[in-house]
C-alpha positions in Angstrom: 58.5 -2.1 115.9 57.2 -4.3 113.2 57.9 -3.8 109.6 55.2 -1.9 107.6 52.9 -4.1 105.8 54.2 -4.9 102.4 52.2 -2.8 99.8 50.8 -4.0 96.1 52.8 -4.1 93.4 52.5 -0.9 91.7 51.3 -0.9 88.0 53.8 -0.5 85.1 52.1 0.2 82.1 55.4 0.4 80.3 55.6 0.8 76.4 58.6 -1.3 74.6 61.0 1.1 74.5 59.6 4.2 76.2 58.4 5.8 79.5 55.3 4.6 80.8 52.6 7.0 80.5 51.4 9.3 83.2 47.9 9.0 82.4 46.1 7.1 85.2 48.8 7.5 87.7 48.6 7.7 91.5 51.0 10.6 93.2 51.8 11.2 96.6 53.4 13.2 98.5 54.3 12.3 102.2 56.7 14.2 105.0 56.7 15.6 108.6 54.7 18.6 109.7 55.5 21.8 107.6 57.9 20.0 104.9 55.9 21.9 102.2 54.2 19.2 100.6 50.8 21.2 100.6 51.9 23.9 98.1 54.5 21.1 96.2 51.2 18.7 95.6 49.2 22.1 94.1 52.0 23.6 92.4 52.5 19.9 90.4 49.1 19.3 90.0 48.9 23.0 88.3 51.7 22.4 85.8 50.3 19.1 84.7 46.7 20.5 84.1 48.3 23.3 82.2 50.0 20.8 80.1 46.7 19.5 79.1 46.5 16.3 81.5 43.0 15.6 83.4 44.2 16.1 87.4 42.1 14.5 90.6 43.9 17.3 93.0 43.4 15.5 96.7 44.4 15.1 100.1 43.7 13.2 103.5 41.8 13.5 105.8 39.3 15.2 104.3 39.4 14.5 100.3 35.8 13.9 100.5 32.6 15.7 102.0 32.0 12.7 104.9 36.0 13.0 105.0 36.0 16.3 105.6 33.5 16.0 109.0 36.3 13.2 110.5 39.1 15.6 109.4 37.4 17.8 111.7 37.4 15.1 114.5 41.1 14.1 113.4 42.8 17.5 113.4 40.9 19.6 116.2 42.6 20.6 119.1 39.7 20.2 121.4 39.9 16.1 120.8 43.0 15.9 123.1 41.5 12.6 124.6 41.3 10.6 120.7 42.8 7.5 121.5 45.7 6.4 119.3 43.4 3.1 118.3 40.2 5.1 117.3 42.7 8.0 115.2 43.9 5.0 113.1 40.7 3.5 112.2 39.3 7.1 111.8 42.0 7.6 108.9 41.5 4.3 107.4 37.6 4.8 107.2 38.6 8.2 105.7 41.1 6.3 103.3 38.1 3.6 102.4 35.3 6.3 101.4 38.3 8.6 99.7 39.8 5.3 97.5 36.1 3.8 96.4 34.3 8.0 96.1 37.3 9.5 94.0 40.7 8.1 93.8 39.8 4.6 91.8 37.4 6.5 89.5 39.5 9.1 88.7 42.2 6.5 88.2 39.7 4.8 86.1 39.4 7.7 83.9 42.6 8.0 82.9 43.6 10.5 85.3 46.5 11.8 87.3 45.7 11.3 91.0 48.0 14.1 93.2 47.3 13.7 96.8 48.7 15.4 99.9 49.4 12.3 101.8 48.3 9.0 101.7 48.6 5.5 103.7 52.7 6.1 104.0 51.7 8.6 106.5 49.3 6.6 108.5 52.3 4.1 108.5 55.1 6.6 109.7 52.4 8.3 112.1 50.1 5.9 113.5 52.3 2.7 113.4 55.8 4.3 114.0 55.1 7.2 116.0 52.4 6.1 118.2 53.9 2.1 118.1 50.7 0.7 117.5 50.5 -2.7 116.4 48.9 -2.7 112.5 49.4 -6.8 112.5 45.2 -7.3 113.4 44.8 -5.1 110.2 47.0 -6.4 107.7 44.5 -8.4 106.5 41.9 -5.3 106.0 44.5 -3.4 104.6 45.8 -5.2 101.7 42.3 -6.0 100.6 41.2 -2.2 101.5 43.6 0.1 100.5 44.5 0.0 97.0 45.9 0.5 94.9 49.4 2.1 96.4 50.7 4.9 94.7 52.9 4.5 91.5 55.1 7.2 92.8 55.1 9.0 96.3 57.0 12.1 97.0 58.7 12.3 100.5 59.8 15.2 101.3 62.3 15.0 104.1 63.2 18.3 106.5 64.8 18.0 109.5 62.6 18.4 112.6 63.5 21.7 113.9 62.6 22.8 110.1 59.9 21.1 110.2 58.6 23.3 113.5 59.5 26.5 112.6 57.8 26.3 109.9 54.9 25.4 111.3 55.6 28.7 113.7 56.0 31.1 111.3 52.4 30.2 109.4 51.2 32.1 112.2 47.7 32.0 113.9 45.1 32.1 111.7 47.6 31.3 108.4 46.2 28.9 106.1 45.2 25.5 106.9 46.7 26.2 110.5 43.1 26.2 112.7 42.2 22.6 112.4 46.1 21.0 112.2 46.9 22.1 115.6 46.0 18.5 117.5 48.7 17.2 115.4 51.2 20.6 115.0 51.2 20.6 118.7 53.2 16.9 119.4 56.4 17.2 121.1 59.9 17.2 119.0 60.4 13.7 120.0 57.3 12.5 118.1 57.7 14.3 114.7 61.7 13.1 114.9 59.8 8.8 115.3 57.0 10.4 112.3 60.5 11.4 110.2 62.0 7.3 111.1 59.0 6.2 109.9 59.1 7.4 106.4 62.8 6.6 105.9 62.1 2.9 106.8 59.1 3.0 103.9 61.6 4.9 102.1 63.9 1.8 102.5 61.7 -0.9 101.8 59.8 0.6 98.9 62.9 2.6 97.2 61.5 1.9 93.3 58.0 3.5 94.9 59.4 6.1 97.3 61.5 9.5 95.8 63.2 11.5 98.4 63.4 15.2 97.8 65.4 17.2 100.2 63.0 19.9 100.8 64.8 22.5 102.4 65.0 24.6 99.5 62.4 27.5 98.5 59.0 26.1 97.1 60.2 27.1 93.4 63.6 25.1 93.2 62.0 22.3 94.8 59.4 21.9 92.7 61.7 21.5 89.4 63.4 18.9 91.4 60.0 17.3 91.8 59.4 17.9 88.1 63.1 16.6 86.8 62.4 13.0 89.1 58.9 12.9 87.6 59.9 13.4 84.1 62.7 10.8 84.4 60.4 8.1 85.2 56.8 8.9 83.1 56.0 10.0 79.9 54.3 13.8 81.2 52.1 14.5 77.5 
């Protein structure tokens, strides 16, 4: 397994003597299969909006309408045959029209990008888990996908966690209908998916928080809130 490519630097914006602002910022947040980083990407975009900061509240696949048709392709269990190739270029064409439709503009604006996974995921699942080779793409990626985030949420849950999780969401629960391609993959796959993101977690540790997300939704999210307030300035 290859290293994953090495990813811009991120953008201070410091101020002598104070927190950088979080105005204009990129968020992430990145993890397994039912780690909860759905409801912990709403429940921070929510706070900061009631705070009074403009909010870009996101995800991938399917952040924009023409990424919402290849979520469809991505996610459905009926595409059993995708090969491993054609998914990775799938959500880096997603990435592309997602990046140049809303996430620079917004950025642009001066305003706080949260989105429910980003490239780190593409990384942990496509290059880690499915050991595909992202060398012929490096160069298409580092001109492509930027900016990286300035701060990416991982939040880590062991495997078995992870599943249950998933189980107990229920047919029918939110989300669950079009997921199920991916909610499906053996144990052994979401355990490579969790490697992944502690080697990005390891090579990017000023980028990368972890948050041990195995407590309830609430508590966690003040641990989200407590790192975030550490690092920028939230008014």
């Amino acid at each position: 397994m290859t290293a994953p490519p090495a990813a811009p630097g991120t953008r201070s914006g410091a101020r002598t003597g104070k927190r950088p602002s979080l105005r204009g910022r990129f968020l992430t947040f990145e993890g397994i299969d039912g780690c909860g980083k759905t409801t912990q990407a709403r429940l921070l975009a929510e706070r900061l909006r009631a705070g009074g900061l403009p909010v870009l509240e996101t995800r991938e696949p399917g952040g924009t309408a023409i990424g919402k048709q290849l979520r469809a392709v991505l996610l459905s269990a009926d595409n059993a045959a995708l090969q491993p190739l054609t998914e990775l270029l799938l959500f880096l064409a997603d990435r592309v029209q997602h990046l140049n439709e809303l996430i620079r503009p917004a950025l642009a604006r001066g305003e706080v990008v949260v989105c429910d996974r980003f490239h780190d995921a593409t990384v942990a699942y496509q290059q880690y888990a499915r050991d595909l080779d992202f060398a012929p793409l490096e160069t298409f990626i580092r001109s492509q996908i930027a900016p990286m985030p300035d701060a990416t949420f991982w939040l880590d849950v062991p495997v078995p966690v992870g599943l249950q999780r998933i189980a107990a969401r229920g047919t029918g629960a939110p989300g669950t209908a079009d997921e199920s391609r991916l909610d499906g993959s053996a144990a052994a796959f979401h355990e490579k998916v969790r490697a992944g993101y502690a080697a990005i977690a390891a090579a990017e540790p000023g980028r990368v928080v972890r948050i041990d997300a195995a407590a309830g939704p609430e508590v966690l999210h003040e641990q989200i809130w407590a790192r975030l307030t550490e690092r920028y300035d939230v008014v």
